[in-house]
C-alpha positions as CSV (number, residue, x, y, z in Angstrom):
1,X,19.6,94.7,-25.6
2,X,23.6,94.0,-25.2
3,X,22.6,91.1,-23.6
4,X,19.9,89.6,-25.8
5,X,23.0,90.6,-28.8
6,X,25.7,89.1,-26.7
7,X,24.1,85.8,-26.0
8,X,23.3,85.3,-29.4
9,X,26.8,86.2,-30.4
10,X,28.3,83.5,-28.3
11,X,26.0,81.0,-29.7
12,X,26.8,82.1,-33.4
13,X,30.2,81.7,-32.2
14,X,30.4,78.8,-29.9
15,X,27.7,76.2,-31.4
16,X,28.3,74.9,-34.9
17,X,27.5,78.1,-37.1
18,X,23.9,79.1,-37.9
19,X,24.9,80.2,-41.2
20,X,26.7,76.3,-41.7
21,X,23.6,74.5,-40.9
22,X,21.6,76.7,-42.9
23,X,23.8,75.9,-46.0
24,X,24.2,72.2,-45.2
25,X,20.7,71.2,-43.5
26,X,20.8,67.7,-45.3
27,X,24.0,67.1,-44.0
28,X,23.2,67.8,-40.3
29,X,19.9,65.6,-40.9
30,X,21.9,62.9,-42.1
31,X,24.1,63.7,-39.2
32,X,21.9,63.5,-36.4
33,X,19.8,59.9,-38.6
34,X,23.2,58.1,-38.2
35,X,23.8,59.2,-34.7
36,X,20.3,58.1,-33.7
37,X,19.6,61.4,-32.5
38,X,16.3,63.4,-32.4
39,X,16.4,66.2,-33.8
40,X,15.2,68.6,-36.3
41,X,17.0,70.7,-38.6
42,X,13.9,71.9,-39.7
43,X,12.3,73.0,-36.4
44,X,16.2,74.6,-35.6
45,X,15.7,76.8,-39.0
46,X,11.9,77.9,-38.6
47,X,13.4,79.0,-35.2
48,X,15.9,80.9,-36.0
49,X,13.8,82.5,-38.7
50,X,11.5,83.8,-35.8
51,X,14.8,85.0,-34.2
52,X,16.1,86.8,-36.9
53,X,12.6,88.8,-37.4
54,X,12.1,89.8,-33.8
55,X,15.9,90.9,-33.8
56,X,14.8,93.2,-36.7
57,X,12.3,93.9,-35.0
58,X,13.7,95.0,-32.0
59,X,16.7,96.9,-33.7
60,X,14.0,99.1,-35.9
61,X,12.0,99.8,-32.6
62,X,15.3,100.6,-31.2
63,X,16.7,103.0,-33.4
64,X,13.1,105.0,-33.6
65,X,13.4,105.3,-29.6
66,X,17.0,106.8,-30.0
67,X,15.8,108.8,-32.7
68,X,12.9,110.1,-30.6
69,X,15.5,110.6,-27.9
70,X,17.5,112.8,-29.9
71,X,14.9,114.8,-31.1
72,X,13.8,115.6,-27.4
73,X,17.3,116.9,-27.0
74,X,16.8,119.1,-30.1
75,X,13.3,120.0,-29.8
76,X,12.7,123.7,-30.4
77,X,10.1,124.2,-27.8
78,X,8.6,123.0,-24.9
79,X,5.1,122.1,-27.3
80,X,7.2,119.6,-29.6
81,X,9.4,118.5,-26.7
82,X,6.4,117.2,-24.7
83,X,4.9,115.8,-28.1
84,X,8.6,113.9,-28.6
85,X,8.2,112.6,-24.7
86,X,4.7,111.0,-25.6
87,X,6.2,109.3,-28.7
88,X,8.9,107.6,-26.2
89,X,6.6,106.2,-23.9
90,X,4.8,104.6,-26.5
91,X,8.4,103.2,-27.9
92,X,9.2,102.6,-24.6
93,X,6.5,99.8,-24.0
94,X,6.8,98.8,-27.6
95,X,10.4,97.8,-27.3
96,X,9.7,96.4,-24.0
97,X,7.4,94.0,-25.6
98,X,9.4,93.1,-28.4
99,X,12.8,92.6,-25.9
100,X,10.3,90.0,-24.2
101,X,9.4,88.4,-27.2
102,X,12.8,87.8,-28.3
103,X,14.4,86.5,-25.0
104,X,11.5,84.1,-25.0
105,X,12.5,82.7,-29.1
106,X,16.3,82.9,-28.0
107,X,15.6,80.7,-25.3
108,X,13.6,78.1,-27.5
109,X,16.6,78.9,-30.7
110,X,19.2,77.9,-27.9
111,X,17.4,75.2,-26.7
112,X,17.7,74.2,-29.7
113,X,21.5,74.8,-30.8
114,X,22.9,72.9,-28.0
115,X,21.3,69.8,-29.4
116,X,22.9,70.4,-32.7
117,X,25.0,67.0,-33.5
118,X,28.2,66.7,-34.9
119,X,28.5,65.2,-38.3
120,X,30.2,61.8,-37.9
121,X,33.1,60.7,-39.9
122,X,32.2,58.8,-43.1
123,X,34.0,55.7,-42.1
124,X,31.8,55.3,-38.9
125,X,29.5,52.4,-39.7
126,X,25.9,52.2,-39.4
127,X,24.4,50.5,-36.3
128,X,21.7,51.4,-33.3
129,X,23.7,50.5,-30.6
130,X,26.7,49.2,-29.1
131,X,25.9,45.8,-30.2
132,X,26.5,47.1,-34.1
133,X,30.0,48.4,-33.5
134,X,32.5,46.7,-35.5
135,X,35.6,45.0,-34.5
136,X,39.0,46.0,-36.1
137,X,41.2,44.6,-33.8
138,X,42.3,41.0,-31.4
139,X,45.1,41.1,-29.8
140,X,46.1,38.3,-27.6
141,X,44.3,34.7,-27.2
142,X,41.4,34.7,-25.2
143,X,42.7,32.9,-21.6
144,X,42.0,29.3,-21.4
145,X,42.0,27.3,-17.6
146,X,43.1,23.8,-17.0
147,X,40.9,24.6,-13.8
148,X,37.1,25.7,-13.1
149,X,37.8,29.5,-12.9
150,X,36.5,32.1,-10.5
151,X,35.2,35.7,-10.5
152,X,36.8,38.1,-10.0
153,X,34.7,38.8,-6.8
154,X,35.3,35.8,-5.2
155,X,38.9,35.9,-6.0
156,X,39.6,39.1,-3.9
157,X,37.1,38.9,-1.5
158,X,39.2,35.5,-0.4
159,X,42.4,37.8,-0.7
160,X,40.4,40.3,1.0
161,X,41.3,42.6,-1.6
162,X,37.6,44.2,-1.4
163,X,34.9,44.5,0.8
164,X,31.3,45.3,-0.9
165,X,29.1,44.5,1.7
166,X,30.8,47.5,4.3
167,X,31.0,49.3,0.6
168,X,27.0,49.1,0.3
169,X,26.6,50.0,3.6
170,X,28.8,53.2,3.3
171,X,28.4,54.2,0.0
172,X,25.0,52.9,-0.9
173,X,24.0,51.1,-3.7
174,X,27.6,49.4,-6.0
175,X,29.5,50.8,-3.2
176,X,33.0,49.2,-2.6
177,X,36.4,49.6,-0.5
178,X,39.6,48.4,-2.0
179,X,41.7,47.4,0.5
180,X,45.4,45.4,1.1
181,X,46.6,44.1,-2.3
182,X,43.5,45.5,-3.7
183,X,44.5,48.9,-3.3
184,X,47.9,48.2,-3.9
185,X,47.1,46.9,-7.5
186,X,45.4,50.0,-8.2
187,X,48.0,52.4,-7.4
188,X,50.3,50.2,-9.0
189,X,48.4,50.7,-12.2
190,X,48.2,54.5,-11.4
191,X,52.1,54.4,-11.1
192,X,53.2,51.9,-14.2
193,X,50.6,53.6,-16.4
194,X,51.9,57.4,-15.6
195,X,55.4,56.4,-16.5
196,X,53.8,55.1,-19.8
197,X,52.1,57.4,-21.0
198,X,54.5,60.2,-19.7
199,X,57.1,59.2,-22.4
200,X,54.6,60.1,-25.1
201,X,55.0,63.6,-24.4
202,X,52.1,64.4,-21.8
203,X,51.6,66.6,-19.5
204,X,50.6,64.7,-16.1
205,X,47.7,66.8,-14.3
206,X,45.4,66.3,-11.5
207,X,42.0,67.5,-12.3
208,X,39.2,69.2,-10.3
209,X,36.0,66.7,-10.3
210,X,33.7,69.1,-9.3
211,X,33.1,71.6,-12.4
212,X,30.5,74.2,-13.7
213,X,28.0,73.7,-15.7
214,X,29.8,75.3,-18.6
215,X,32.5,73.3,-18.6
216,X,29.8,70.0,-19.5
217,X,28.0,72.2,-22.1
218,X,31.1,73.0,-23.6
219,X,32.8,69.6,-23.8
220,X,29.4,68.2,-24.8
221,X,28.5,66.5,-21.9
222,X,24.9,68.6,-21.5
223,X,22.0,68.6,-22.5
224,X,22.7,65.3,-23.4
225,X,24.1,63.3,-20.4
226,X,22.5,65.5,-17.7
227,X,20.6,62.4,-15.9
228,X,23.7,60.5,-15.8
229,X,25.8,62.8,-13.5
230,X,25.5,64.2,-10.0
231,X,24.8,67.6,-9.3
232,X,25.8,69.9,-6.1
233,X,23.6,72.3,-4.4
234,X,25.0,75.0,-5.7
235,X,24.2,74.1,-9.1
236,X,27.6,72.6,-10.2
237,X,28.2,68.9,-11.4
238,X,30.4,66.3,-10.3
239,X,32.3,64.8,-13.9
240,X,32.4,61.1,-15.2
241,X,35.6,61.8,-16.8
242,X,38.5,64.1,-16.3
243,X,38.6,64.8,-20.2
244,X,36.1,67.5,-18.8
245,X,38.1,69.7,-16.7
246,X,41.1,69.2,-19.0
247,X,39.2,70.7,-21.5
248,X,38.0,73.9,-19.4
249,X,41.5,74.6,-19.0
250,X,42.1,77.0,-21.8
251,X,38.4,77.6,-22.3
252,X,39.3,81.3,-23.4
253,X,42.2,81.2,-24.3
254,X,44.1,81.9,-27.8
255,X,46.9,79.8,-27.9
256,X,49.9,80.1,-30.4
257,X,50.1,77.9,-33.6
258,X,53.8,76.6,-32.1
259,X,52.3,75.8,-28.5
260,X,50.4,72.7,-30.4
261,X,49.7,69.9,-29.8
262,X,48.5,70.0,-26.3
263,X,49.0,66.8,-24.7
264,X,47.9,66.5,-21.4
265,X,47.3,63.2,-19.1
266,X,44.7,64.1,-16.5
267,X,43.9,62.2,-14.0
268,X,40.8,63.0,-11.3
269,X,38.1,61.0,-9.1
270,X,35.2,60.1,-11.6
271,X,31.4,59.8,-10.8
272,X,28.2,58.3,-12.6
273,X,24.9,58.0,-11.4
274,X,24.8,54.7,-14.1
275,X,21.1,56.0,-15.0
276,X,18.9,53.6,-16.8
277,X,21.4,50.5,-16.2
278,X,20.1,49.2,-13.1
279,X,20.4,45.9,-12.8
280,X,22.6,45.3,-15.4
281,X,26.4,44.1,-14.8
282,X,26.1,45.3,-11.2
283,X,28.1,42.8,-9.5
284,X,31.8,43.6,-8.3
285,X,33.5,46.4,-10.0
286,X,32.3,46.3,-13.4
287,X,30.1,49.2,-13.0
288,X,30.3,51.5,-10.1
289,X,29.5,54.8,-9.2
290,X,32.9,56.1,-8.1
291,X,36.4,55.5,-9.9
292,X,39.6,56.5,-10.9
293,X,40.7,57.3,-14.3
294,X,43.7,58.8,-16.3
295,X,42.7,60.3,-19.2
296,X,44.5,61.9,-22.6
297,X,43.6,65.0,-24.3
298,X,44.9,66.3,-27.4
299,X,44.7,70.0,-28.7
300,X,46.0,70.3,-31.8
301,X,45.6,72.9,-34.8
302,X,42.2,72.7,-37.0
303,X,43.1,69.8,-39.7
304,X,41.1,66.7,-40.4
305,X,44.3,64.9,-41.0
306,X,45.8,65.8,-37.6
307,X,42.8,65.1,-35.9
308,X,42.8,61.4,-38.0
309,X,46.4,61.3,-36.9
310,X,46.5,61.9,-33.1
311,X,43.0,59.7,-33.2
312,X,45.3,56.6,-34.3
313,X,47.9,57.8,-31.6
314,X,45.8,58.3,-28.5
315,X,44.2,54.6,-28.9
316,X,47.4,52.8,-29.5
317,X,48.5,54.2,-26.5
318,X,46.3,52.9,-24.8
319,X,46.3,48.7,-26.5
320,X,50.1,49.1,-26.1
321,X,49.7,50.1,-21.9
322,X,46.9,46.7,-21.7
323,X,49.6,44.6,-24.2
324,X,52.3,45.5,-21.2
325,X,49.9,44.5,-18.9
326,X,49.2,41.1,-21.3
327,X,45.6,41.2,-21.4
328,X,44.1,39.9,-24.1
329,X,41.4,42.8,-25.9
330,X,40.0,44.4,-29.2
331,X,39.9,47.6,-30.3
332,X,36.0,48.2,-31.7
333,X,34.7,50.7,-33.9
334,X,31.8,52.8,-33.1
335,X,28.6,52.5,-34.9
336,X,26.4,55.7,-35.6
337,X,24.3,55.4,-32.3
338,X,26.9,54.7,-30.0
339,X,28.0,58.0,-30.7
340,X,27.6,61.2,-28.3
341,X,26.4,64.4,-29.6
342,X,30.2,65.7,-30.4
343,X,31.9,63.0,-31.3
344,X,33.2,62.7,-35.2
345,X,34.6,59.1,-34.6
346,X,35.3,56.7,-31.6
347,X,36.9,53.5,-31.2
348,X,36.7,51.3,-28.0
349,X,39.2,49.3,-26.5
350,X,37.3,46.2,-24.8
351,X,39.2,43.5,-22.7
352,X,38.5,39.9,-22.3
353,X,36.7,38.9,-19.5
354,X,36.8,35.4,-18.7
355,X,33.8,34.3,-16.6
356,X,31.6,36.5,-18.5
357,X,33.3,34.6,-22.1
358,X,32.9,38.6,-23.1
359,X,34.7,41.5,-24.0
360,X,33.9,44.9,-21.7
361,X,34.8,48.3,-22.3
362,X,37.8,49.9,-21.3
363,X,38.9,52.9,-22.7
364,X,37.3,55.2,-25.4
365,X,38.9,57.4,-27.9
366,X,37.6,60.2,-30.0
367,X,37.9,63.0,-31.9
368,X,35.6,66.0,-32.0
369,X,37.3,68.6,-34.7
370,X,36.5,72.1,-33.5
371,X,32.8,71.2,-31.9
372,X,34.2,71.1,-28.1
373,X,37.0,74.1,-28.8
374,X,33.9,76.3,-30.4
375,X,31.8,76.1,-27.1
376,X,34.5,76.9,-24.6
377,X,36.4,79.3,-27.4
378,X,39.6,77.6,-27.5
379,X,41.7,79.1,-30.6
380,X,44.9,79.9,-31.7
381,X,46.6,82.0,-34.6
382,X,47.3,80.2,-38.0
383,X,50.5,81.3,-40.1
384,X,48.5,83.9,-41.7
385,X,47.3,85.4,-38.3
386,X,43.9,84.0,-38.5
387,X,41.9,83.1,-35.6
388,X,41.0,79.3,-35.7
389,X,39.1,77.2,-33.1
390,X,41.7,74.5,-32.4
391,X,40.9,70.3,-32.9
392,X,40.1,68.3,-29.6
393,X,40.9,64.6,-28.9
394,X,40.5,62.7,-25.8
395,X,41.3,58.8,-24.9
396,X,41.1,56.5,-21.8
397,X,44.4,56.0,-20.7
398,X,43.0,53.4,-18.1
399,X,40.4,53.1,-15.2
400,X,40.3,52.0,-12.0
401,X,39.0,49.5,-10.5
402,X,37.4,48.2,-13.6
403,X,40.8,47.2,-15.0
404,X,41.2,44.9,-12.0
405,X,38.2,42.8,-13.5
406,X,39.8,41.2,-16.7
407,X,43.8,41.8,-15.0
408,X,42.6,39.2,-11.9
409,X,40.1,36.6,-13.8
410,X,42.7,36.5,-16.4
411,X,45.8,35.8,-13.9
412,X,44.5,33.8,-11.9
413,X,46.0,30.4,-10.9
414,X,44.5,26.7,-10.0
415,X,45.7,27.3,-6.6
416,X,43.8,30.5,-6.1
417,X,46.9,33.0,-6.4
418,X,47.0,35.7,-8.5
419,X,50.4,36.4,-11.0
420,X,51.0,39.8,-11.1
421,X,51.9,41.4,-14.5
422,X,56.1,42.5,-15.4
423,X,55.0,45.8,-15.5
424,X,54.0,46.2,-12.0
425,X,56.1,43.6,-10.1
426,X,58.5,47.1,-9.3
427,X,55.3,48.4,-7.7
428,X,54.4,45.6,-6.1
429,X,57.6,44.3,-4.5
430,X,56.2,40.9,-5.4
431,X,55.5,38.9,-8.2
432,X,52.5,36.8,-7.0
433,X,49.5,37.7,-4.6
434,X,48.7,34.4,-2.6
């Protein structure tokens, strides 16, 4: 029974509260309508109605067996203590049955939690997809050419800066090698961006890919993304973002009021399966299977207005590292269903892509309040001494090689050589790539 008790303890605990939901049903509903997500409040409650009967249940079954049990200890003779043995073989099987019952309705109630959504903020507009999100911010003018321009493909496969044939037949299907100036772009990027973002007060940190399953229920991650990322044969995952890791690493933990915020910048191999997006923008390294990205997380004590705060912060971190690199962007954002399960709000940071006369995605940044902290019990002490589950925030910093897209179509010259941004000339030793 400890068990049965225990796991419904952590889910009390770790999901959004039962007792929450229960009092604000319509607000979950209109929750999960915005998000474009489907589920039921409804179902969720007529659940944990079953739960909550067969728990009593249980529990009065229970306490008549360790009644009974007592009474053998007790009984006065041998007659009455072989009358009190009957009686607790019958409760025996009785609260075998009813243990049954109630692991099988806790596994349907949990089901069922996990799939709970977060309540978006108010100011997150209305929309059904990415193509609804609404833009806040331009920054830059989009690149015009006195020359036919290229793509970025044929731009660095004449640099040979990449090779996607050999990457396809290595890797498989949007497989790629970066090689000569290539790579040396990339780990330029690595370099210039860590020294940006390390001046905002983050802690650099290099993140295990490979986590448990936990850690991707906890951040949020699972059920919902679970076709989207690879798993092991031992039944661990490997993460499309190091904000997942990062987030395991005080899963447990009570921190002190005084230790936040928590900024740390992460950075970790990323994989995707891309599930569902075959054949779209699969050429070059728009969309790949394997990258590279640095990534911010924020812990910070339970306030909206914090949250609202470091929100603003992490994202302008971000559009001032791509104004340094001087690529021209918006900042987007996000509609109700381009929302994941946890998120409260989300803006996107797009840059210009010239050949494709389109913005693409670049970094994402978002606030949770305590929905993430909840699952992997993340809390510190208030002034009062009061337990709190702490705020979590998380932002692209920047990705590679999907950066290299809009950095090379955009600085590229009429006689085929690429300029190199100020920011990463000291990286480079060189100013041009031709």
């Amino acid at each position: 029974m400890h068990i049965v008790r225990s796991v419904a303890s952590w889910y009390d605990e770790r999901m959004l509260d039962i007792k929450f939901i229960r009092e604000n049903k319509d607000l979950i509903a209109l929750g999960a309508k915005k998000k474009r997500i489907d589920f039921s409040v409804d179902e969720l409650l007529a659940i944990d109605d079953e739960r909550r009967a067969a728990l009593t249940s249980f529990e009065e079954l229970r306490a008549k067996q360790n009644s009974a049990s007592e009474g053998v200890s007790k009984a006065a003779n041998d007659e009455e203590r072989t009358k009190l043995i009957g009686q607790m073989r019958l409760l025996k099987d009785d609260v075998a049955k009813e243990e049954e019952k109630l692991k099988e309705v806790m596994k349907r109630w949990q089901a069922l939690m996990v799939r709970v959504p977060n309540i978006p903020d108010m100011s997150v507009p209305e929309g059904d997809s990415d193509a609804d999100n609404k833009e806040v911010k331009v920054w830059g003018e989009k690149t015009k050419f006195t020359f036919e321009p290229k793509s970025h493909i044929d731009i660095m496969i004449k640099h040979d800066m990449v090779d996607l044939d050999r990457g396809t037949k290595v890797a498989g299907f949007r497989g790629y090698f970066l090689k000569n100036d290539g790579a040396m772009l990339s780990f330029a990027i690595w370099q210039a961006a860590l020294a940006h973002f390390s001046k905002k007060k983050f802690t650099p940190m290099i993140v295990p890919s490979m986590v448990r399953r936990e850690t991707l229920l906890g951040s949020g991650y699972l059920p919902q993304g679970e076709e989207d990322l690879y798993k092991t044969q031992d039944g661990d995952y490997l993460s499309g973002t190091a904000e997942v890791a990062t987030m395991g690493y005080y899963m447990d933990e009570v921190l002190t009021k005084e230790e936040l915020p928590k900024r740390m910048l992460s950075f970790s191999p990323c994989f995707r399966r891309e599930a569902g997006s075959h054949g779209k923008d699969v050429k070059g390294l728009i969309r790949v299977h394997e990258f590279f990205k640095l990534e911010q997380v924020i812990l910070c004590e339970a306030s909206h207005e914090a949250s609202v705060k470091f929100h603003e912060e992490l994202n302008r971190n971000t559009e001032e590292f791509i104004e340094a690199l001087g690529i021209p962007y918006h900042t987007v954002v996000n509609c109700g269903g381009d929302l994941g399960l946890g998120q409260v709000k989300k803006y996107d940071v797009e840059l210009w892509v010239p050949l494709e006369q389109t913005y693409r995605e670049i970094s994402s940044a978002s606030y949770f309040h305590d929905f993430q902290t909840r699952r992997l019990n993340i809390r510190y002490k208030d002034d009062e001494g009061k337990m709190r589950f702490a705020h979590s925030l998380n932002s692209t910093a920047i990705p590679t090689p999907r950066i290299l897209v809009s950095l090379i179509e955009n600085y590229q010259q009429e006689d085929g050589s690429i300029l190199i941004p100020e920011i990463l000339r000291p990286y480079m030793g060189k100013s041009v790539i031709s």
